[in-house]
TIZAKOL-986037 format. One record per atom (N, C-alpha, C, CB): residue in one letter; x, y, z. Coordinates in steps of 0.1 Angstrom, whole numbers, plus 5000, padded with zeros to 4 digits. Each point is the difference from the previous one (the first is absolute). Glycine has a CB too. Example, Ala and Ser with C-alpha at 12.3 -4.5 7.8 and 13.67 -1.06 7.14 Angstrom:
# residues 2
A513249435078;A499150125000;A500950125000;A498149885012;S501550234981;S500950115000;S499250115008;S501249944978;
END
This chain:
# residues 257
X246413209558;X499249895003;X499849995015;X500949884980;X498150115022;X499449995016;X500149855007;X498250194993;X502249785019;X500149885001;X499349985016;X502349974981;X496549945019;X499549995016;X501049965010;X497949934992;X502550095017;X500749895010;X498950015010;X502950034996;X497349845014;X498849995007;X501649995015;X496949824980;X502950245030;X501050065008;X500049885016;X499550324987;X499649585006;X499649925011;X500849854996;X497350135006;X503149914986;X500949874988;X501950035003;X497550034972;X503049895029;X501350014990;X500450034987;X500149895013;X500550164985;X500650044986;X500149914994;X501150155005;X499549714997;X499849854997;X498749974993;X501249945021;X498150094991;X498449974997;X499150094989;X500249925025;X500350194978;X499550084988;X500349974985;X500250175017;X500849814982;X500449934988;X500149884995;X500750135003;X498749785008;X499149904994;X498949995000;X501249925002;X498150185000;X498350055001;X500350034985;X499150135028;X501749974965;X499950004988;X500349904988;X500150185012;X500849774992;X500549904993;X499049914999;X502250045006;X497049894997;X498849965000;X498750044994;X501149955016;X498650194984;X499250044996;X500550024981;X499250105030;X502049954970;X500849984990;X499949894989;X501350115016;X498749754989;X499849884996;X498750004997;X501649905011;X497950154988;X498149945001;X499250124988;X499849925036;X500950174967;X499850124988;X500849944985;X499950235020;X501149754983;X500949894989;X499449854992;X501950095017;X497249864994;X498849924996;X499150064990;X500149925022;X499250194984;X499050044991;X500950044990;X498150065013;X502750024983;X499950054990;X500349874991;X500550245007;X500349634994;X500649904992;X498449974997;X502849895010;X496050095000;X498749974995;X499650064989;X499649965020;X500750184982;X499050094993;X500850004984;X499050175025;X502249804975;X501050004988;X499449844992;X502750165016;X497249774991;X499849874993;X498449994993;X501949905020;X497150174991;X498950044993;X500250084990;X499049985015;X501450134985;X500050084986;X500549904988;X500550245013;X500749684989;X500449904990;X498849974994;X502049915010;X497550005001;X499049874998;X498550074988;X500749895033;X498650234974;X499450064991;X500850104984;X498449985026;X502850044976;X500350044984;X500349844992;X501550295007;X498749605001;X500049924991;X498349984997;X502549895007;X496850044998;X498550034999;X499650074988;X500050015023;X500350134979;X499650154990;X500149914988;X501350265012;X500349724987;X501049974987;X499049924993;X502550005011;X497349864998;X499249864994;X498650054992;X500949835022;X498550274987;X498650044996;X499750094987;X499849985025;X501350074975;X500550134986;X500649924988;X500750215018;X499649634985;X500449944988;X498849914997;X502650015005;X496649995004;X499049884998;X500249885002;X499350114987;X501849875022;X500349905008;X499249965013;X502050054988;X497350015020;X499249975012;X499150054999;X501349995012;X497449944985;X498550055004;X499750085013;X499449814988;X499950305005;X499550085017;X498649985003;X501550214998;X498949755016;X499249955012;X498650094996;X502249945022;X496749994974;X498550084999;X499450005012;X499549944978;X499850155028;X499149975012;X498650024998;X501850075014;X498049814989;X498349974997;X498950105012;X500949704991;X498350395005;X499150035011;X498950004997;X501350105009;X498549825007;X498649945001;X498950085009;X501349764997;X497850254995;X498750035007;X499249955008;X500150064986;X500050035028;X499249935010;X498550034997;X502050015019;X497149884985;X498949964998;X499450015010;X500549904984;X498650155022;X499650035014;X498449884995;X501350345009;X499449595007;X498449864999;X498850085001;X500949785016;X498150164980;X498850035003;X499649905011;X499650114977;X499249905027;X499349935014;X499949864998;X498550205004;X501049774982;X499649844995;X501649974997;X497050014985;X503649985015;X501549904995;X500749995016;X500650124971;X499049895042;X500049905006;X499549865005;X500550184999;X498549814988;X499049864996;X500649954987;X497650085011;X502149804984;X499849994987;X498950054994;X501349855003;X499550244984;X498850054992;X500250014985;X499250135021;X499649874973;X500550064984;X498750084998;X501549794988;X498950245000;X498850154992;X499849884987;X501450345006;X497249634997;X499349914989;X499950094988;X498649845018;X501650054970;X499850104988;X499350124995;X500449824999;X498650175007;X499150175002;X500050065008;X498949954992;X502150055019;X500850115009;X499349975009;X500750194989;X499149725020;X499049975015;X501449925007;X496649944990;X503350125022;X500649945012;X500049925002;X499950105006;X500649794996;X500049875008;X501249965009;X498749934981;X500750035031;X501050015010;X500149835006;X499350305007;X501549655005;X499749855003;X501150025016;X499549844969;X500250125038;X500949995011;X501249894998;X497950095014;X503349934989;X500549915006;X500049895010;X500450154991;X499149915021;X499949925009;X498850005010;X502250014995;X497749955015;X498749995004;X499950195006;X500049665008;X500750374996;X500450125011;X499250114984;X503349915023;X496950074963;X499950054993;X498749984995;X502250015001;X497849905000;X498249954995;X499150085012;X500449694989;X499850305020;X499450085014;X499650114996;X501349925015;X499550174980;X500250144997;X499650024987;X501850045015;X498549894976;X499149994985;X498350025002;X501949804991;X497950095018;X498449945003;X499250175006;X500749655010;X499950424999;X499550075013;X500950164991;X499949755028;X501050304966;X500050084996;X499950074986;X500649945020;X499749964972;X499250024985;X499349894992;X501850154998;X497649825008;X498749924991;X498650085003;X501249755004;X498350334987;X498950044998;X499249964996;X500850115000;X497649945000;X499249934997;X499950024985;X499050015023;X501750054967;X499950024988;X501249904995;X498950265001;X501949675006;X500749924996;X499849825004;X501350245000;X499549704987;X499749825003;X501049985010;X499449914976;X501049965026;X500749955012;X499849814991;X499250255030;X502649754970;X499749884990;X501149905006;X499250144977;X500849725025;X500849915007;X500149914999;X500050085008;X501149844988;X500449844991;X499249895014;X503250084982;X496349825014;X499249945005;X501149875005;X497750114986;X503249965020;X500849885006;X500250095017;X501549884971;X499650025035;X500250115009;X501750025001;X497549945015;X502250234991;X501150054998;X499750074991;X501349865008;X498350254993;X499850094981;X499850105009;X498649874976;X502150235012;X500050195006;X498750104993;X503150005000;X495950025013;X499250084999;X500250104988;X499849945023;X499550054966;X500050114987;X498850064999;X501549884988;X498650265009;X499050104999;X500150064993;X499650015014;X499649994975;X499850104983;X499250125005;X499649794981;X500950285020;X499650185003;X499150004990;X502450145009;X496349874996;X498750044989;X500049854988;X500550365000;X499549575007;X499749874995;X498949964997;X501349975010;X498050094995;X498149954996;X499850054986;X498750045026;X501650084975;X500150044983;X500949984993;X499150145003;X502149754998;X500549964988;X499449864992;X501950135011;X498649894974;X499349894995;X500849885001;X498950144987;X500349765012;X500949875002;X501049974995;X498549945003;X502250124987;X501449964996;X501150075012;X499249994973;X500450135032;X500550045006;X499949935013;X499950184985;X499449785020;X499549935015;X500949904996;X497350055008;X502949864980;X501149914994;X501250015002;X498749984986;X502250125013;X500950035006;X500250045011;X500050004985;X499250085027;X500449965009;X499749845008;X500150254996;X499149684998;X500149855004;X501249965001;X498249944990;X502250054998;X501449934997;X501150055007;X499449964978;X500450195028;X500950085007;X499749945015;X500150224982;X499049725024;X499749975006;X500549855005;X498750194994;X501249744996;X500549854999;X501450024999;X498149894988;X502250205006;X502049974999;X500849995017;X500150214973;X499049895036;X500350045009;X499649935010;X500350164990;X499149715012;X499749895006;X501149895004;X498150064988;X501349905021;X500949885004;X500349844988;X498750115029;X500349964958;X500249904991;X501149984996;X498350034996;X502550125003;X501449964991;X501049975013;X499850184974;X499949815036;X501149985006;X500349785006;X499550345008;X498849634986;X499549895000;X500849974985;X497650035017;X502749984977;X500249994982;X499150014991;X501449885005;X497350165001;X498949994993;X499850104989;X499249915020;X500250084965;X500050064992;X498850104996;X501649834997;X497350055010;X499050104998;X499449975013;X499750004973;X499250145032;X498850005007;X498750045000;X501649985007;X497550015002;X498850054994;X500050145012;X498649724989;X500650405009;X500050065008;X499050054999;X501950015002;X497350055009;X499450125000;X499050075002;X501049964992;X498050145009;X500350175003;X498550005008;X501650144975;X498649945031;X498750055009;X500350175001;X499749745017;X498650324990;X500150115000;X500350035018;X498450034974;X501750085027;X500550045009;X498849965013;X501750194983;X497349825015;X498849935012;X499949885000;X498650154999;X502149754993;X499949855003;X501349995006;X498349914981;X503350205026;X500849955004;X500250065016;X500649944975;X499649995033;X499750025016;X501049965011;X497749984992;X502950075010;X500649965013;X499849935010;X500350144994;X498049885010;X499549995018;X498949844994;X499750375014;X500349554992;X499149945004;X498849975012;X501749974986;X497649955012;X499049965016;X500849995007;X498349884995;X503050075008;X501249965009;X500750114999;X500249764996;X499850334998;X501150125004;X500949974990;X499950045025;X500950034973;X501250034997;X500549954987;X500250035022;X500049984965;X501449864999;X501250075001;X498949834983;X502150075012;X501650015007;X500850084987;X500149745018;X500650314984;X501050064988;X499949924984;X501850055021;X497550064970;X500149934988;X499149934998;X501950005000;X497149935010;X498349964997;X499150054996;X500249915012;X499250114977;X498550055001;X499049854999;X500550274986;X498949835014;X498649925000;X499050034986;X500150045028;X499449864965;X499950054986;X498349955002;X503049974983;X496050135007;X498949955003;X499450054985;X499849995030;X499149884967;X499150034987;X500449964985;X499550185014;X500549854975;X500749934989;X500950074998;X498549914990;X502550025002;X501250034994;X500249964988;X500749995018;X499850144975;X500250014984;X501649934998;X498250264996;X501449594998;X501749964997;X500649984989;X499749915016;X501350094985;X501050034988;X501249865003;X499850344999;X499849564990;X500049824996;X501550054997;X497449864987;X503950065016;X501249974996;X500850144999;X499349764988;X500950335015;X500950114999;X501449904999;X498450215016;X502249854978;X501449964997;X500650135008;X500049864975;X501450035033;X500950125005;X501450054995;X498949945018;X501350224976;X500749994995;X500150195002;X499749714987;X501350325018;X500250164994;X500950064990;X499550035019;X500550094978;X501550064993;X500550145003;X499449874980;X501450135025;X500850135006;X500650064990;X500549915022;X499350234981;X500750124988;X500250115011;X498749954974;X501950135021;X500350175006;X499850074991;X501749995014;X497250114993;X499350104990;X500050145011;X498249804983;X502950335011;X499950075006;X500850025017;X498149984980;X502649925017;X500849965017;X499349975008;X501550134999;X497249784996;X499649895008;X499949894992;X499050135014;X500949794997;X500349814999;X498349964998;X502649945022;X497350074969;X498149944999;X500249834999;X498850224982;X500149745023;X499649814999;X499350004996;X500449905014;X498950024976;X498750034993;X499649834996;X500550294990;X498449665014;X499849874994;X500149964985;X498950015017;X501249914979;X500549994986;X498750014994;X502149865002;X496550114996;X498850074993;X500050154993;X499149855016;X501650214999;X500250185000;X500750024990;X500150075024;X501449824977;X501150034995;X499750014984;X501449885020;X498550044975;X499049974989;X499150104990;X500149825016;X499250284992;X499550105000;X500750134997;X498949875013;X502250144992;X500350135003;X501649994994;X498050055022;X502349824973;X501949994997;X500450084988;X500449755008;X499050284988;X500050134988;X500350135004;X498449894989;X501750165028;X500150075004;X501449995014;X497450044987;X503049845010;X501349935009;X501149954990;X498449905019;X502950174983;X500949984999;X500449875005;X500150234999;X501349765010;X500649895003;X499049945011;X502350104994;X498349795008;X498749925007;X500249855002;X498350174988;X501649815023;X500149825009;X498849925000;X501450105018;X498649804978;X498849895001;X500549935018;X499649924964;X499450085040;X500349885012;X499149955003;X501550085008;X498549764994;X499249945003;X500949895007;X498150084982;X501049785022;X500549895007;X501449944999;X497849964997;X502850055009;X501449934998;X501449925012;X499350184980;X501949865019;X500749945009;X500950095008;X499749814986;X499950335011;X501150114999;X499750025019;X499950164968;X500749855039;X499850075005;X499850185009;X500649754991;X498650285018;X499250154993;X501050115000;X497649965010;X503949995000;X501450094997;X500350014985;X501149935023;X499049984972;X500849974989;X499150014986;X501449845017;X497450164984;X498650064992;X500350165002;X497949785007;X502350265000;X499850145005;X501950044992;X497849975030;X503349994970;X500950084997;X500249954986;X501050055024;X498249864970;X499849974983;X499150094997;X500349774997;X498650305007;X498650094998;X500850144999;X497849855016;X503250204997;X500750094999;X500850024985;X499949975026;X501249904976;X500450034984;X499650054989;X500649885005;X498150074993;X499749984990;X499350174995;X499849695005;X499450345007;X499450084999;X500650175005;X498449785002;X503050165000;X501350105003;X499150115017;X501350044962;X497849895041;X499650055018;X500649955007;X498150045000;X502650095012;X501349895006;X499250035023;X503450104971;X495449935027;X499049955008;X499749855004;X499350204992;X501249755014;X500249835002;X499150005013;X502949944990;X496750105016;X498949985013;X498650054993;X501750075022;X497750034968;X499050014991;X499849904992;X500250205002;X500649734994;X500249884987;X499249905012;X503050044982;X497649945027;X499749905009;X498549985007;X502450035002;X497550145002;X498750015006;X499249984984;X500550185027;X499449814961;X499150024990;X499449874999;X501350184988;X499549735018;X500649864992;X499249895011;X503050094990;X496049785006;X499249955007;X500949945009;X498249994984;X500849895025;X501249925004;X500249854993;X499750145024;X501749844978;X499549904991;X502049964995;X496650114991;X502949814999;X501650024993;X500050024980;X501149805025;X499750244971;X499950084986;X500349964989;X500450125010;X499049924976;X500549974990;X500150124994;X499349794999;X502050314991;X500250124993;X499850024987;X501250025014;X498250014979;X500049984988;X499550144990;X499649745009;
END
């Protein structure tokens, strides 16, 4: 057996350099002895069918697409519909995807998030119907308690930014000519996960298409607040994304159903 001495030490000292080191290797192994216990009891439990083994769930990452930093849904016959959140978002809605082949639709109160039906001019009016209502949900109506509103749509040359005066300010347009409206929209959505995404879909859509939806949340007007709406929507719908629940979710306060 080879033994270091360090020649800068006392003999004293050398042997309590070891003695120390001694103690601490005596540690581990009592560790490593008490683990091995710990897992043959474990083994034992699991081989009698006394302890369930731990499953690990794996989840599929879902890579966003461009439109789910807005609110949006896929109307029953597969068309885009998008709505800003906030003004900063309506900005960018108005100026980078509203085309001239698409509507532009907005609850006739104020405070409502810019919505744009991708190729809207060619859909038919049931479909222009749902995004109304998708449009009203997302209004300052439900955060008013309001149940229903009226909203809506113009084409892309009757909406404008600039006036005789210049400018308007964040979130203003300027609207010109007639408007095709859509009388009492009710607000109301229903969240599902299809495919490891969190869809919102107005309840008209919902209606449409729940023959093709599993589990699934009603929400509309209530007392919930949007934390506490959001970690009941999670439950239910076993998505444990709690800031998507939130961003999906109007403003306002909740009912789950």
């Amino acid at each position: 057996m080879k033994v270091r001495i360090d020649f800068t030490k006392s003999a004293q000292q050398n042997a309590n350099d070891y003695y120390a080191k001694s103690k601490k290797l005596a540690q581990k192994v009592a560790g490593a002895r008490k683990a091995i216990t710990e897992l043959k009891s474990r083994l034992e439990k699991v081989q009698r069918g006394a302890a369930p083994v731990e499953k690990k769930t794996i989840r599929k990452i879902v890579e966003k697409e461009w439109y789910e930093k807005f609110h949006w849904f896929y109307t029953s016959n597969g068309m885009l519909c998008i709505a800003g959140r906030d003004a900063h978002q309506n900005e960018l809605i108005n100026s980078k995807h509203f085309e001239d082949k698409d509507l532009f639709f907005h609850a006739n109160i104020f405070g409502a998030a810019v919505t744009v039906l991708q190729n809207g001019k060619d859909a038919p009016p049931e479909i222009r119907e749902e995004a109304a209502q998708f449009a009203a949900s997302y209004s300052s109506a439900w955060k008013e308690g309001l149940h229903v509103v009226d909203v809506y749509a113009m084409r892309r040359e009757q909406v404008s930014k600039s006036t005789s005066k210049g400018s308007l300010g964040t979130g203003s347009f300027l609207m010109s000519g007639e408007r095709e409206w859509y009388k009492g929209m009710t607000l109301g959505i229903v969240m599902f996960v299809k495919e490891g995404r969190l869809h919102a879909v107005p309840r008209i859509t919902f209606e449409k298409i729940k023959e093709q939806v599993g589990r699934h949340v009603v929400v509309s007007l209530g007392k919930d607040k949007k934390s506490d709406a959001a970690k009941k929507i999670s439950k239910v719908l076993e998505f444990d994304d709690l800031d998507t629940i939130m961003q999906q979710l109007p403003a306002g306060s909740f009912r789950i159903s």
